[in-house]
C-alpha positions in Angstrom: 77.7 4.8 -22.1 74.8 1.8 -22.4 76.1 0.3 -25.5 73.2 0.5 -27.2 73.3 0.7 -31.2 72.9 4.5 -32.6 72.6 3.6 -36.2 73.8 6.8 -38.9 73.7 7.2 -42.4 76.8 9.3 -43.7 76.3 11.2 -47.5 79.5 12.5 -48.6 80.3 14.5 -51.6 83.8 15.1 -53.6 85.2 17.5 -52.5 83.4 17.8 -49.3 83.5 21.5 -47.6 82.4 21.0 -44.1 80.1 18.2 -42.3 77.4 18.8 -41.0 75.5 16.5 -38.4 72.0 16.1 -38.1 69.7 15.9 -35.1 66.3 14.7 -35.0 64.0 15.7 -32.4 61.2 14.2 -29.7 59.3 11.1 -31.4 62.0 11.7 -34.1 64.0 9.5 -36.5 66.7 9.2 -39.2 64.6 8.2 -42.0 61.4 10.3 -40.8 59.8 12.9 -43.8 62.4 15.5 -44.5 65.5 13.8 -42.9 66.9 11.5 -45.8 66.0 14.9 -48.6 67.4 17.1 -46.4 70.7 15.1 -46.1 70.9 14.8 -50.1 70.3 18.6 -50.3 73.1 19.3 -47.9 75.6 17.0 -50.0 74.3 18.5 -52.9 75.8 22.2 -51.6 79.2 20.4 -51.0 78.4 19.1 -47.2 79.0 15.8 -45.9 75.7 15.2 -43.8 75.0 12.9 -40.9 71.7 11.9 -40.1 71.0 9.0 -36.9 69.3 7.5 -34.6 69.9 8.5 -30.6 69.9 5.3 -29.1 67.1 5.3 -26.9 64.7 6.8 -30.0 62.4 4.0 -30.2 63.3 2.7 -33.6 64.7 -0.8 -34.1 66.1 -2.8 -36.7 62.8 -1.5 -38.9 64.4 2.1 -39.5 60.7 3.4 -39.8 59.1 2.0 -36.9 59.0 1.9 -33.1 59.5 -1.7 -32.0 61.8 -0.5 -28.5 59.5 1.5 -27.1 60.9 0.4 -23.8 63.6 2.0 -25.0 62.3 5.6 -25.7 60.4 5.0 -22.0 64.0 6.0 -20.3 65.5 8.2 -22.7 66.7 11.4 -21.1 69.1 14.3 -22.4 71.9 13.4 -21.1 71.9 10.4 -22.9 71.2 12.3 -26.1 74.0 14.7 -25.6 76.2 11.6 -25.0 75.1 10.0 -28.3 75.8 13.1 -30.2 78.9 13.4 -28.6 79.8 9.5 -30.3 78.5 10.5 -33.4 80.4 13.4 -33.6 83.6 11.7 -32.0 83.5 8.6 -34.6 83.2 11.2 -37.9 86.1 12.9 -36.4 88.3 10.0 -36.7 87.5 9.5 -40.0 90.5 10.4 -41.7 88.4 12.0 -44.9 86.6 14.1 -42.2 88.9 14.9 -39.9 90.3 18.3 -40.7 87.4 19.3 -42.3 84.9 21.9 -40.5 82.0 20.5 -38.2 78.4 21.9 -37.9 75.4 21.1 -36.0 71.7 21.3 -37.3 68.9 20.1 -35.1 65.0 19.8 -35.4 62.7 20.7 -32.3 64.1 18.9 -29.6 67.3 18.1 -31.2 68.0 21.8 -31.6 68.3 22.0 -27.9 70.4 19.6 -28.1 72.6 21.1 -30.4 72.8 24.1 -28.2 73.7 22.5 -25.4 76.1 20.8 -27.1 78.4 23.5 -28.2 79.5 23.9 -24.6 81.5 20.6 -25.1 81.9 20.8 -28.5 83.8 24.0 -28.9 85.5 23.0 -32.3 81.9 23.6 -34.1 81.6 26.2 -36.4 78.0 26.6 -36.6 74.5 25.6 -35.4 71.4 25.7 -37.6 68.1 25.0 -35.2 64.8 23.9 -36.9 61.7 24.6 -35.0 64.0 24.5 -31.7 62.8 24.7 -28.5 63.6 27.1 -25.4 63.3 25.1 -22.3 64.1 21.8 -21.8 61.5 21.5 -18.9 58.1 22.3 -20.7 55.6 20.9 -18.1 53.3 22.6 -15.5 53.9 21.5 -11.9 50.3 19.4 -11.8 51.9 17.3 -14.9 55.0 16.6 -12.9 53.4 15.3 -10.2 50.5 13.0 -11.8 54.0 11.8 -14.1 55.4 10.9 -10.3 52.6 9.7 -9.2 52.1 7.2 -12.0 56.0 6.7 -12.6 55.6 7.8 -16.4 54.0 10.1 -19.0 51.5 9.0 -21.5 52.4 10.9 -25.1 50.2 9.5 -28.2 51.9 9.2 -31.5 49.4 11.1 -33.9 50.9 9.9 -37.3 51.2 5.7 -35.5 48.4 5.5 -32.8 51.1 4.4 -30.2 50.8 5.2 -26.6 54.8 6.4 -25.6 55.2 6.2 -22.1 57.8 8.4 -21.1 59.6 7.4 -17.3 60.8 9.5 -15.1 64.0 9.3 -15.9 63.5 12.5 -17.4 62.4 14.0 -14.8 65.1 13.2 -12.7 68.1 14.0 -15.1 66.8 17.7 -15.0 66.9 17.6 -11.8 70.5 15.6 -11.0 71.9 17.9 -14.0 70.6 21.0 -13.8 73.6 23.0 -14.3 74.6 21.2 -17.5 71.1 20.9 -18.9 70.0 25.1 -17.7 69.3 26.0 -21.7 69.0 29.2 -20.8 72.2 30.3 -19.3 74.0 28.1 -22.3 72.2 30.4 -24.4 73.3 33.5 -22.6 77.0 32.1 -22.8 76.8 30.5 -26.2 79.6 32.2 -28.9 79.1 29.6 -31.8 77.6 31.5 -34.8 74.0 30.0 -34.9 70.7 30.7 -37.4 67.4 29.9 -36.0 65.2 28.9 -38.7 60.8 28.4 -37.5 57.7 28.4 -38.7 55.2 30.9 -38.3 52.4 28.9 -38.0 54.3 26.3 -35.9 51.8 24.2 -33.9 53.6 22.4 -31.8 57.1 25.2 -30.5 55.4 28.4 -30.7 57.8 31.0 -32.6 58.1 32.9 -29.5 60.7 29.9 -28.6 62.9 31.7 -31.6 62.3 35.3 -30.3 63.3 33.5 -26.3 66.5 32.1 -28.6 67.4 34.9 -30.1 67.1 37.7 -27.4 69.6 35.1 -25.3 72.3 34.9 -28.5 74.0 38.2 -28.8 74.1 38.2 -32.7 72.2 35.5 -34.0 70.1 35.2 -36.8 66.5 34.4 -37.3 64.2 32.9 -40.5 60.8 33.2 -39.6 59.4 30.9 -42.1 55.8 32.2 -42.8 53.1 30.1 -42.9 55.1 26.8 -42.2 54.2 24.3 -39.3 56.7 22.5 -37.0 57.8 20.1 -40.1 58.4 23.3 -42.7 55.0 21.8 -43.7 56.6 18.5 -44.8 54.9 15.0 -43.9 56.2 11.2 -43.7 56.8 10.1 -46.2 58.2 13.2 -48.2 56.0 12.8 -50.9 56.6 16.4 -52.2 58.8 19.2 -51.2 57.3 22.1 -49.8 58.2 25.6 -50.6 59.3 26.5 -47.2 61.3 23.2 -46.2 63.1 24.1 -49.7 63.2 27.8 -48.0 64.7 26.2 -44.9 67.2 24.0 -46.9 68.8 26.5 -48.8 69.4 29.3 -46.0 70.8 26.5 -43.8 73.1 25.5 -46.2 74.1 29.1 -47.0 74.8 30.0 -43.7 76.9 26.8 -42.9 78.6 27.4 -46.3 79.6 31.3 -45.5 81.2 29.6 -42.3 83.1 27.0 -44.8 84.3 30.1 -46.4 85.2 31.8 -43.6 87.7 29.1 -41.8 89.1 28.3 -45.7 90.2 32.3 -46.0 91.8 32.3 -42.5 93.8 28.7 -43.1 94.9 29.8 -46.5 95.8 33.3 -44.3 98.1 31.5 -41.7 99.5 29.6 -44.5 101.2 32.4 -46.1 
């Protein structure tokens, strides 16, 4: 653990039925487009929701902007499975949490790490994944070696104009971790219920990540979302809500909900 600041924000209903956690993605952040409407829409259906910050994100005290890029340079997956694992660990002491029901639901990158999480994590009910992708090691072998070369990556923020370097850190926790951080056979050994929820016109994971993640997840479900883009078609800021975010929204809760069900049935079963 660095010690570095992951900074939540925490929406509980009365009576809440489950929490769910929420996990944003590559370039991502808390109060990014459809993250805080999202959250609201989850409370709204009877969830407490969870939306933050990984520590190494980028964002500093601004909550919309990127001041610690030096930050973000270093930022690996292990570290993000570590911050979820805080997160996560913190709600669960909350004594109006505690013996409630938890769920994951990540965005892009962050679905991967949802999915990896559940090896650890084996009390989760559910995972939702938005737009998740496959492989955790996306580059060609002539990208790995110019990142070497150079010591970092070069990634341009299209929505801010910001170069984000990206250090090879990365690189090298895929490489000391490759057991723990192999997607692919946590896929194959996964046993938490999970929907995979993408775009059809997704620009940025191609859809045939979800087919890759379903074929691995003996009985999944999938919601091909037709004609949304990597962001259900939303933008930042959430001006208006597109039809298929609302699409995503409501099956996500829905699905979460039927596991809320589910556990309530079976702990008013043992109670008898």
């Amino acid at each position: 653990m660095e010690g570095l600041p992951i900074r939540c924000t925490l929406r509980i209903p009365h009576p809440a039925r489950g929490v769910a956690v929420i996990i944003h993605g590559f370039k991502g952040f808390r109060e990014w487009g459809f993250f805080p409407w999202l959250t609201e829409q989850l409370a709204e259906h009877g969830l407490a929701a969870c939306r933050f910050d990984m520590s190494r994100n980028g964002i500093g005290d601004d909550p919309e902007t990127f001041e610690r890029l030096d930050l973000f340079a270093d930022d690996t997956y292990s570290t993000q499975l570590n911050d979820l694992r805080v997160v996560v660990d913190s709600l669960r002491q909350r004594p109006d949490l505690a013996d409630l029901p938890f769920f994951l639901l990540g965005h892009s990158r962050g679905g991967a790490i949802a999915l990896l999480a559940a090896h650890d994590l084996r009390f989760v009910q559910a995972i939702v994944t938005w737009s998740a992708i496959a492989d955790l090691n996306r580059w060609d072998e002539e990208t790995i070696s110019r990142w070497r070369q150079r010591g970092h990556d070069e990634i341009v923020n299209s929505r801010t104009g910001q170069v984000m370097k990206v250090s090879t850190r990365l690189l090298d926790d895929l490489e000391t971790n490759s057991e723990r951080l192999d997607l692919e056979k946590n896929l194959r050994e996964l046993q938490t219920p999970l929907l995979i929820v993408h775009g059809g016109a997704d620009e940025t994971v191609d859809p045939s990540d979800a087919r890759r993640i379903a074929e691995a997840v003996v009985g999944s479900s999938t919601l091909l979302v037709g004609g949304a883009s990597h962001t259900m078609n939303a933008i930042h800021p959430l001006i208006t809500v597109p039809d298929a975010l609302s699409l995503a929204a409501r099956a996500s809760a829905h699905f979460i909900l039927s596991y809320c069900s589910m556990r309530q049935s079976l702990l008013r079963h043992h109670a008898r």
